[in-house]
NUTIVEX-527133 format. One record per atom (N, C-alpha, C): residue number from 0; residue in three letters; atom name; x, y, z. Coordinates in nm, 4 decimals. Example, Ala and Ser with C-alpha at 12.3 -4.5 7.8 and 13.67 -1.06 7.14 Angstrom:
! residues 2
[pt 0 ala N [1.3190 -0.5690 0.7800]] [pt 0 ala CA [1.2300 -0.4500 0.7800]] [pt 0 ala C [1.3200 -0.3300 0.7800]] [pt 1 ser N [1.2850 -0.2250 0.7080]] [pt 1 ser CA [1.3670 -0.1060 0.7140]] [pt 1 ser C [1.2900 0.0030 0.7870]] 
***
This chain:
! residues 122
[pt 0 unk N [-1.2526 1.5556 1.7969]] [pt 0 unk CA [-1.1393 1.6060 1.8700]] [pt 0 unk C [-1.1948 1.6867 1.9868]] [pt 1 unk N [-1.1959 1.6554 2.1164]] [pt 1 unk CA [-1.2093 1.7425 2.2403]] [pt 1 unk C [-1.1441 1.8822 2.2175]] [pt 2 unk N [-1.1968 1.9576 2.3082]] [pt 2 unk CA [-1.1574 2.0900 2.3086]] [pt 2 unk C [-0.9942 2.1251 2.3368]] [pt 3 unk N [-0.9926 2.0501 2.4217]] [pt 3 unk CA [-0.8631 2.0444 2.5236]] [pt 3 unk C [-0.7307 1.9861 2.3987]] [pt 4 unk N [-0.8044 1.8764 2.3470]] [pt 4 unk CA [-0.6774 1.8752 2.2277]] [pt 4 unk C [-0.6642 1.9157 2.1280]] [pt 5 unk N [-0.7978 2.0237 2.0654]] [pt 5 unk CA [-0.8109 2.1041 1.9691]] [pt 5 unk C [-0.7049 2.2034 1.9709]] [pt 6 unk N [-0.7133 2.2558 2.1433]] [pt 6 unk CA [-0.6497 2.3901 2.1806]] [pt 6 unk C [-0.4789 2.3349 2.1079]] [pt 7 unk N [-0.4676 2.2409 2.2251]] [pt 7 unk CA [-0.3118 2.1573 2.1994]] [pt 7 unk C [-0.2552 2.1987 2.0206]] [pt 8 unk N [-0.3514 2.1392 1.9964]] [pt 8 unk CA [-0.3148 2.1200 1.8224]] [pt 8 unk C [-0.2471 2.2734 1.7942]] [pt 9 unk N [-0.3909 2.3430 1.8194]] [pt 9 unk CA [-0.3395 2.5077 1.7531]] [pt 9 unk C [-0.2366 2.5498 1.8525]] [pt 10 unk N [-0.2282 2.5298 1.9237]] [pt 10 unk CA [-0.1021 2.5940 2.0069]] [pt 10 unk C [0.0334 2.5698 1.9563]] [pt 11 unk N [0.0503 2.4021 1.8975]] [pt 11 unk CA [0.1434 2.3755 1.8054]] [pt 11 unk C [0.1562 2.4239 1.7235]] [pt 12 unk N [0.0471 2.4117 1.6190]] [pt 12 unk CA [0.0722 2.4664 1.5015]] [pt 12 unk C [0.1093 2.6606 1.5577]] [pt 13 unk N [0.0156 2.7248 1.5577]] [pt 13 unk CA [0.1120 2.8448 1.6229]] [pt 13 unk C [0.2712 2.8388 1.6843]] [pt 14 unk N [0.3091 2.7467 1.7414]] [pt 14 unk CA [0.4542 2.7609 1.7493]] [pt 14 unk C [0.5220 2.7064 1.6557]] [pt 15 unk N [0.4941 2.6070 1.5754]] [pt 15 unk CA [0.5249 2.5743 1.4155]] [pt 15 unk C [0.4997 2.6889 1.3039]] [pt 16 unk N [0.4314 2.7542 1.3165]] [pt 16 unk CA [0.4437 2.9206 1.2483]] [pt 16 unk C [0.5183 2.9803 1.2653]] [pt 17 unk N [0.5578 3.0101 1.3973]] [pt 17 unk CA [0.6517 3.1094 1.4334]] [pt 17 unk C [0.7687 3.0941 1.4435]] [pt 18 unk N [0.8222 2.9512 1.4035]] [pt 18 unk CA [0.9625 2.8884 1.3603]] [pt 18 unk C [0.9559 2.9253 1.1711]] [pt 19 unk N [0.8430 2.8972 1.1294]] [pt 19 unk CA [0.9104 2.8429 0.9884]] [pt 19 unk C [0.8886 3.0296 0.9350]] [pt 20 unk N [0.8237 3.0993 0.9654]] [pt 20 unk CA [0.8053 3.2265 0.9552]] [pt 20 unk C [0.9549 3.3195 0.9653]] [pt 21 unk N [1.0464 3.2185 1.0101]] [pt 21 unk CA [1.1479 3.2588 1.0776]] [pt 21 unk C [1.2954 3.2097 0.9391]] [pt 22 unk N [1.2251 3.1144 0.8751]] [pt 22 unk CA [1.3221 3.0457 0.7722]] [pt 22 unk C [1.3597 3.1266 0.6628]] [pt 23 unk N [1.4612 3.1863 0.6121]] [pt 23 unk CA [1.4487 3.2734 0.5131]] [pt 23 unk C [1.5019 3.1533 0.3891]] [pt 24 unk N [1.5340 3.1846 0.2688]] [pt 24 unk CA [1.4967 3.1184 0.1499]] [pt 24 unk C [1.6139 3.0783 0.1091]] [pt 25 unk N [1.7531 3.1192 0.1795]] [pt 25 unk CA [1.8315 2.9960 0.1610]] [pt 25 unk C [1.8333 2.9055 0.3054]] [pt 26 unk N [1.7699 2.9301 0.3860]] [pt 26 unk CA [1.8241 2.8271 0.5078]] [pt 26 unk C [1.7201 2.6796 0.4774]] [pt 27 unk N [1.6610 2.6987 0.3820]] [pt 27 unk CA [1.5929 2.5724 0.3332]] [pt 27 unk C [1.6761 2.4245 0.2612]] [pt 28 unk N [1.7728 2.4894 0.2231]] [pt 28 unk CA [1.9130 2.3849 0.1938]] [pt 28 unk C [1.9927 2.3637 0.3120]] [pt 29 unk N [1.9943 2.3714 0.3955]] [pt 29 unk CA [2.0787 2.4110 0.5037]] [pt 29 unk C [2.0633 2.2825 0.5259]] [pt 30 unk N [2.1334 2.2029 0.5999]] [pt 30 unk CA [2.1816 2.0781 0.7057]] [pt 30 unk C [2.0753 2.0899 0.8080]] [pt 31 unk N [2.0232 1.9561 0.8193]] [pt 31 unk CA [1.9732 1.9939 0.9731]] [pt 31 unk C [2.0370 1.8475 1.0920]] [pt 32 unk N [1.9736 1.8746 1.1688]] [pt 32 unk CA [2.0166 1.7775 1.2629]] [pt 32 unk C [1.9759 1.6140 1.2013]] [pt 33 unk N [1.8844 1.6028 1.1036]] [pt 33 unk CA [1.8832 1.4395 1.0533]] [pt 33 unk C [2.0264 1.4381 0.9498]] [pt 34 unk N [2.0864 1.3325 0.9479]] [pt 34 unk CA [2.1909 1.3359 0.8320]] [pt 34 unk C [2.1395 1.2895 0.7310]] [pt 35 unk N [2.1900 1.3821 0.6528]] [pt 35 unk CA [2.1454 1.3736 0.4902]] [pt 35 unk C [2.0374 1.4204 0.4436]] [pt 36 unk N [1.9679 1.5427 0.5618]] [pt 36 unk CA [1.8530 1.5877 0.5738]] [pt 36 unk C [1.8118 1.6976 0.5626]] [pt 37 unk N [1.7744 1.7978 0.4629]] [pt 37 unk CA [1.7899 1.9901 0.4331]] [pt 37 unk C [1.6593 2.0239 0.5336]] [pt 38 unk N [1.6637 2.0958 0.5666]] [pt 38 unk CA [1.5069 2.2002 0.6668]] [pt 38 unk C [1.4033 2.1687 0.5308]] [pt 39 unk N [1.4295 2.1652 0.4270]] [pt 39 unk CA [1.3120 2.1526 0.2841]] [pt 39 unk C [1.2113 1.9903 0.3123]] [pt 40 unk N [1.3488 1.8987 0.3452]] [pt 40 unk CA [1.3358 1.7624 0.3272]] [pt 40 unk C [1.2501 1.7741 0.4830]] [pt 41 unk N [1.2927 1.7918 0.5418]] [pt 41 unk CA [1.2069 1.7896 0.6933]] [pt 41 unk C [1.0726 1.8531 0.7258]] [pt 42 unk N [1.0381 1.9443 0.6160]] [pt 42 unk CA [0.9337 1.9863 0.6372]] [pt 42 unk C [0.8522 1.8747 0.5422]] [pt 43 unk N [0.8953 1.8522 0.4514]] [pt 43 unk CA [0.8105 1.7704 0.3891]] [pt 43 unk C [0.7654 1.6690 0.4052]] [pt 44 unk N [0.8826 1.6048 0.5295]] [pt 44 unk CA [0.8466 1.4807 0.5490]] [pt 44 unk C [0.7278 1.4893 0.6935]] [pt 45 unk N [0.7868 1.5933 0.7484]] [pt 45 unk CA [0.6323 1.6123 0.8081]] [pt 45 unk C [0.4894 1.6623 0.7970]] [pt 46 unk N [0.5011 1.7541 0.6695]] [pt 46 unk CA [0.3658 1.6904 0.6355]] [pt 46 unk C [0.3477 1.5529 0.5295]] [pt 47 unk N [0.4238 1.4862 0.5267]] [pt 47 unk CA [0.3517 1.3214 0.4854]] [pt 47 unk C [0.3425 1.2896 0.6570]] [pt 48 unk N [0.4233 1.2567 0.7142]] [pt 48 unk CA [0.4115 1.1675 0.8263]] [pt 48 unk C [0.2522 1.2171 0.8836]] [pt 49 unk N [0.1981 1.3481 0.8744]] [pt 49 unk CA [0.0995 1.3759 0.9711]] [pt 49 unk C [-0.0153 1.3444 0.8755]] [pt 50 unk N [0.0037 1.3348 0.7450]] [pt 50 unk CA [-0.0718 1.3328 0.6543]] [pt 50 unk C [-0.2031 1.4605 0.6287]] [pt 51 unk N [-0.1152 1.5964 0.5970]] [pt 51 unk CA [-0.1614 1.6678 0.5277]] [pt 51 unk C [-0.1974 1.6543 0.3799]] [pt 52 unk N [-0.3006 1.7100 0.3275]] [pt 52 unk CA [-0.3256 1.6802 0.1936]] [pt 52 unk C [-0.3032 1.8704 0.1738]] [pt 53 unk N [-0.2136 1.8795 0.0745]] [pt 53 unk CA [-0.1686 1.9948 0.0228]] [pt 53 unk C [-0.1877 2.0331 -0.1118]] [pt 54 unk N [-0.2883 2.1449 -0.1741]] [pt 54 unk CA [-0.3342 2.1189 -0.3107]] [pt 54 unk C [-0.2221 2.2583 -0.3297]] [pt 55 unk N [-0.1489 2.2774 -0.4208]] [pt 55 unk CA [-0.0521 2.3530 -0.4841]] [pt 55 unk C [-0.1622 2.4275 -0.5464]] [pt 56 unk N [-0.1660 2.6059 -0.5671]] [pt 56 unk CA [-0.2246 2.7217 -0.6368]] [pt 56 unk C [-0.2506 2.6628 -0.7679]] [pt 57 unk N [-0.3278 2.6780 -0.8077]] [pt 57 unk CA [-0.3405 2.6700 -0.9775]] [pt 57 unk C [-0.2532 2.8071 -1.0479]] [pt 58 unk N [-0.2330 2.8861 -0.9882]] [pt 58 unk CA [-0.1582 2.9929 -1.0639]] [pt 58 unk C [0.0165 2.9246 -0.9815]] [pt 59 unk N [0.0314 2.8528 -0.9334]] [pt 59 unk CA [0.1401 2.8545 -0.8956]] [pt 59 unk C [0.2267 2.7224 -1.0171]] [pt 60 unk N [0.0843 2.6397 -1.0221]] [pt 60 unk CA [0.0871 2.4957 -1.1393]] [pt 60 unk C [0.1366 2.5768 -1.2439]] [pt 61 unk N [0.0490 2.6994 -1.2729]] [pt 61 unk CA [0.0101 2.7439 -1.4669]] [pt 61 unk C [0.1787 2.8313 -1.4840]] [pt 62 unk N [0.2286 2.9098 -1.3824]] [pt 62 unk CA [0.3357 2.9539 -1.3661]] [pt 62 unk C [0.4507 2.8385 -1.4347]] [pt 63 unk N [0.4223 2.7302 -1.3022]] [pt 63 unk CA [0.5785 2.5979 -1.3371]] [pt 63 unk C [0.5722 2.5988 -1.4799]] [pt 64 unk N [0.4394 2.5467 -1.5363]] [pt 64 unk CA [0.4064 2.5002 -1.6816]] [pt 64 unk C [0.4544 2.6167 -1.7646]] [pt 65 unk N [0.4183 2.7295 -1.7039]] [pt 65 unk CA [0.4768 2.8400 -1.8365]] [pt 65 unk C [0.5978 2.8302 -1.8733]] [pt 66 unk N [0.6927 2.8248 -1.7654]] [pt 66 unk CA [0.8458 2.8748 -1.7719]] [pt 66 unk C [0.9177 2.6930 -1.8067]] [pt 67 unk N [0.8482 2.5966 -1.7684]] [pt 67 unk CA [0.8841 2.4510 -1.7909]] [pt 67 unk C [0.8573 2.3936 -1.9459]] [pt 68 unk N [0.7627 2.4056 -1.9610]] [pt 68 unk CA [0.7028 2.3369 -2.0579]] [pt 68 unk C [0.8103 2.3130 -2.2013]] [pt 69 unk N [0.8334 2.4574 -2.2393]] [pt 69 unk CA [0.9200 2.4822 -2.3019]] [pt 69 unk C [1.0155 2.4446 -2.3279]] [pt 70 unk N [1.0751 2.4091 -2.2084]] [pt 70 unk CA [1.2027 2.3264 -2.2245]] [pt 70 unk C [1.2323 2.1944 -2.2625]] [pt 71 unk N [1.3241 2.1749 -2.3445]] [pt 71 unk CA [1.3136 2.0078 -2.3976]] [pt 71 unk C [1.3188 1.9037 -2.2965]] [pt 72 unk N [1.2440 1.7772 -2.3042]] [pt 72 unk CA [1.2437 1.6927 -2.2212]] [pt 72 unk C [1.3967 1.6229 -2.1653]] [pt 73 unk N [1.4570 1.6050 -2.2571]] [pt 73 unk CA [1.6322 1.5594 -2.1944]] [pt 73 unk C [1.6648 1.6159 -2.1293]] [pt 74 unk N [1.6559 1.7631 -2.1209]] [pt 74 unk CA [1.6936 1.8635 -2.0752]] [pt 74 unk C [1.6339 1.8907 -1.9340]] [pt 75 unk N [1.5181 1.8424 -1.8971]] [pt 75 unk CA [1.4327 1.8624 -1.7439]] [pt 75 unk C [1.4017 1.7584 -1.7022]] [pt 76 unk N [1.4382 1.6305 -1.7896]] [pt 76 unk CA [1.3954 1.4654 -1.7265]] [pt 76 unk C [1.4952 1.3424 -1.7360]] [pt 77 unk N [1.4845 1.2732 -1.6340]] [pt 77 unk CA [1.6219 1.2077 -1.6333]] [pt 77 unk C [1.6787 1.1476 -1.5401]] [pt 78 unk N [1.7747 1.0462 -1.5201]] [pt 78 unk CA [1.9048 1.0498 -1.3519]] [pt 78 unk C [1.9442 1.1760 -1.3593]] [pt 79 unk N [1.9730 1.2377 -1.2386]] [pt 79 unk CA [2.0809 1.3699 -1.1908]] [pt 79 unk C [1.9590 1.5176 -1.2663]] [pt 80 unk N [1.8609 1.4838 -1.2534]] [pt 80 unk CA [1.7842 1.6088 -1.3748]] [pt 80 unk C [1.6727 1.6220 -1.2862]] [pt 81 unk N [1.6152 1.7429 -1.2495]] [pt 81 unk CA [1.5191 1.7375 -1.2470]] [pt 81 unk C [1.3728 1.7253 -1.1853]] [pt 82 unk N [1.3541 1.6526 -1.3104]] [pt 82 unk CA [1.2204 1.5345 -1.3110]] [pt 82 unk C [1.2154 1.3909 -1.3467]] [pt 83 unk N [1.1572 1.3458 -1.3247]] [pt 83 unk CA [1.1226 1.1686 -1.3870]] [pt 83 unk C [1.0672 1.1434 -1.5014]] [pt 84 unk N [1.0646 1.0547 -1.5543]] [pt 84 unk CA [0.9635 1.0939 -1.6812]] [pt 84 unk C [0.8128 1.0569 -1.6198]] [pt 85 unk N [0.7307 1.1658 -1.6618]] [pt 85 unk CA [0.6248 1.1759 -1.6369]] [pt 85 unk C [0.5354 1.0300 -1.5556]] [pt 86 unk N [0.4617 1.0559 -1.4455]] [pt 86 unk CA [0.3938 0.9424 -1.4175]] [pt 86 unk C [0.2183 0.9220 -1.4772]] [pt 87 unk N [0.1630 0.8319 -1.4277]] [pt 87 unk CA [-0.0054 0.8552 -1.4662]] [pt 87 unk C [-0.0397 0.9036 -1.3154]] [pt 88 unk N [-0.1448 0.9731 -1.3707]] [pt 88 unk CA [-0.2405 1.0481 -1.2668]] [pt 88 unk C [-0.3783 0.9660 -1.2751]] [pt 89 unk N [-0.4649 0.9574 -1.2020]] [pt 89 unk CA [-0.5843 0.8872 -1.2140]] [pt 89 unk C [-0.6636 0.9360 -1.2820]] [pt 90 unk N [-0.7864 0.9568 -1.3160]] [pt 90 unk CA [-0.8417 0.9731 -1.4080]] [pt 90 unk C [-0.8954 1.0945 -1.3468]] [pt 91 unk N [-0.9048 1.0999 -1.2090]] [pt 91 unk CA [-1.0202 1.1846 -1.1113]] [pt 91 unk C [-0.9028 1.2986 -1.0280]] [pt 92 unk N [-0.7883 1.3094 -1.0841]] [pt 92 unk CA [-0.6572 1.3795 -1.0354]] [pt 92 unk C [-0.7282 1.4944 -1.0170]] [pt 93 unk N [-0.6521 1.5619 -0.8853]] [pt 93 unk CA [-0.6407 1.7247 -0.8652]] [pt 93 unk C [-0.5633 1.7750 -0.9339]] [pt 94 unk N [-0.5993 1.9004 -0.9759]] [pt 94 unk CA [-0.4863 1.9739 -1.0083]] [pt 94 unk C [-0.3425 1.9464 -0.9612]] [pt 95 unk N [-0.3111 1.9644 -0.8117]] [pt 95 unk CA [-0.1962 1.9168 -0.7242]] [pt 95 unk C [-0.1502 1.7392 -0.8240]] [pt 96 unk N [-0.2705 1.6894 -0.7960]] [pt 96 unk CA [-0.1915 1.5459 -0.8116]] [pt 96 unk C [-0.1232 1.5291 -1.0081]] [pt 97 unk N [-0.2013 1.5867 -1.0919]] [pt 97 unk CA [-0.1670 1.5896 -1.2608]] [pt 97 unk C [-0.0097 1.6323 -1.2235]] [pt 98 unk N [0.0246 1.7488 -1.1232]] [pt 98 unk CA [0.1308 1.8252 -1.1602]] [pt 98 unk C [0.2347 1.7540 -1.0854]] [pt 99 unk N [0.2069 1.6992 -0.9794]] [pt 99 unk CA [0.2949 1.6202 -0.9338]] [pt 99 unk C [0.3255 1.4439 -1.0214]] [pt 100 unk N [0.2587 1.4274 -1.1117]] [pt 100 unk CA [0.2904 1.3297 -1.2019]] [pt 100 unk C [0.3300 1.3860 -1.3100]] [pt 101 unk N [0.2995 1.5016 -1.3368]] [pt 101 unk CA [0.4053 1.5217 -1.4694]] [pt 101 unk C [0.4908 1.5714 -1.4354]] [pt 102 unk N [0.5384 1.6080 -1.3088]] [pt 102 unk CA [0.6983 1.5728 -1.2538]] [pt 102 unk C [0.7834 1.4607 -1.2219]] [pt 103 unk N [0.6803 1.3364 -1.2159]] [pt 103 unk CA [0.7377 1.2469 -1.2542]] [pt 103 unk C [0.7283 1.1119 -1.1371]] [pt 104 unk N [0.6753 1.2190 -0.9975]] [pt 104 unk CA [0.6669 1.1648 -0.8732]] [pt 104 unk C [0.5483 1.0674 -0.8881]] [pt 105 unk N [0.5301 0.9331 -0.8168]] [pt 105 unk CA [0.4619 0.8551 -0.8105]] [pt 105 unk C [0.3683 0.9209 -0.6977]] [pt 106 unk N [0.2130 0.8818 -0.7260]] [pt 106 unk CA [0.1277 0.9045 -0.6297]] [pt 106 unk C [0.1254 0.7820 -0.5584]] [pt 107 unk N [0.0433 0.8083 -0.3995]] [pt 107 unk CA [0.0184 0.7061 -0.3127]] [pt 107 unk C [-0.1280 0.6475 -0.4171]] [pt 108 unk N [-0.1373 0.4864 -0.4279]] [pt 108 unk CA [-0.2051 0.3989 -0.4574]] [pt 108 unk C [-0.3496 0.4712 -0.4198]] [pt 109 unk N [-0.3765 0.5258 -0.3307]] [pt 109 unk CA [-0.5363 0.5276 -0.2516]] [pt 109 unk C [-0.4678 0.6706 -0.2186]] [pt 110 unk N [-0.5271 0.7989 -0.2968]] [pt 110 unk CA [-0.5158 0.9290 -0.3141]] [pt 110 unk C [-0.6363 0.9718 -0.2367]] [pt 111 unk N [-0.6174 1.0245 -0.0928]] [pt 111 unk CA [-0.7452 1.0898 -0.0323]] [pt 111 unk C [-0.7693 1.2038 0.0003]] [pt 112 unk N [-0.8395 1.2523 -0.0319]] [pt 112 unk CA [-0.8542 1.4553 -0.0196]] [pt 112 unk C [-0.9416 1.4801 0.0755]] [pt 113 unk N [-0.9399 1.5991 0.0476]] [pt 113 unk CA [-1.0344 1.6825 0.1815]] [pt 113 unk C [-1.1215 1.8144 0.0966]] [pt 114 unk N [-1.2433 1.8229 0.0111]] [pt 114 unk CA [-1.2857 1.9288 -0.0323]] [pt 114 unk C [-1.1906 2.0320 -0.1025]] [pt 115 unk N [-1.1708 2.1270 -0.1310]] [pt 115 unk CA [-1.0810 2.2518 -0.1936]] [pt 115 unk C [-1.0060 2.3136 -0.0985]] [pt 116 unk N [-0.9763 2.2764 -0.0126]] [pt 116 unk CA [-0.9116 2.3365 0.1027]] [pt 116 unk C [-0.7545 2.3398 0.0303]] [pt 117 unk N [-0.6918 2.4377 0.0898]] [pt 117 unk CA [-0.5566 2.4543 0.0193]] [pt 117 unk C [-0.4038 2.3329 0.1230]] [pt 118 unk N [-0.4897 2.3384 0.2216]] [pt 118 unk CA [-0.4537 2.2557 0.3294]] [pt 118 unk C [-0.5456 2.1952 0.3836]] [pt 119 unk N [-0.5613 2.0321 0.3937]] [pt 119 unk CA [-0.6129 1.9872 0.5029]] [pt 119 unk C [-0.5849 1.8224 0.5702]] [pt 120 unk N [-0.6427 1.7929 0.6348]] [pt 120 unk CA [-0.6021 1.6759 0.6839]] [pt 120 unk C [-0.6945 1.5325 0.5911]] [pt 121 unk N [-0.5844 1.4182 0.6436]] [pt 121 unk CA [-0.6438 1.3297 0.5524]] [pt 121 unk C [-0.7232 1.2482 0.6079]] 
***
């Protein structure tokens, strides 16, 4: 990456900070200008589209699991519920990826990381 579009990048991302810095914790349900689309759903879909690889806290995983686990499966998995029933994780799963299959979400086929970074690109 040249300098010149390094700068670019962080200049974005700095003004992409200083919007979402700005979101308080219900405007994340909120409507946005896509239909059928919450500020939650839009952020997420931009980091897939740019293809961030995002590893979730291990204390943030051990937390879900504490207060989840517990609960009966009918009860947290399902249509209209939830979660899915559990997916497979590969054998070589991140932390991030186990927890996002035992929520139920399918992983992408060809899972590519970036070192321990809590954020990085793919």
């Amino acid at each position: 990456m040249s300098s010149r579009t390094a700068g670019l990048f962080n200049q974005g991302l700095d003004f992409f900070t200083a919007i979402l810095i700005q979101v308080e914790d219900d405007d994340w349900e909120r409507s946005s200008p896509c239909a059928g689309w919450t500020a939650r759903d839009l952020l997420g879909h931009l980091a897939a589209t740019i293809n961030l690889v995002i590893e979730i806290p291990r204390t943030v995983i051990a937390y879900a699991h504490e207060h989840l686990d517990p609960v009966p499966e009918e009860i947290i998995r399902g249509e209209n519920r939830a979660f899915a029933t559990k997916a497979l994780a590969p054998a070589d799963a991140t932390p991030t990826e186990e927890f996002l299959a035992w929520t139920g979400r399918q992983l992408p086929s060809a899972v590519l990381r970036q070192g321990d970074f809590p954020l990085g690109r793919r």
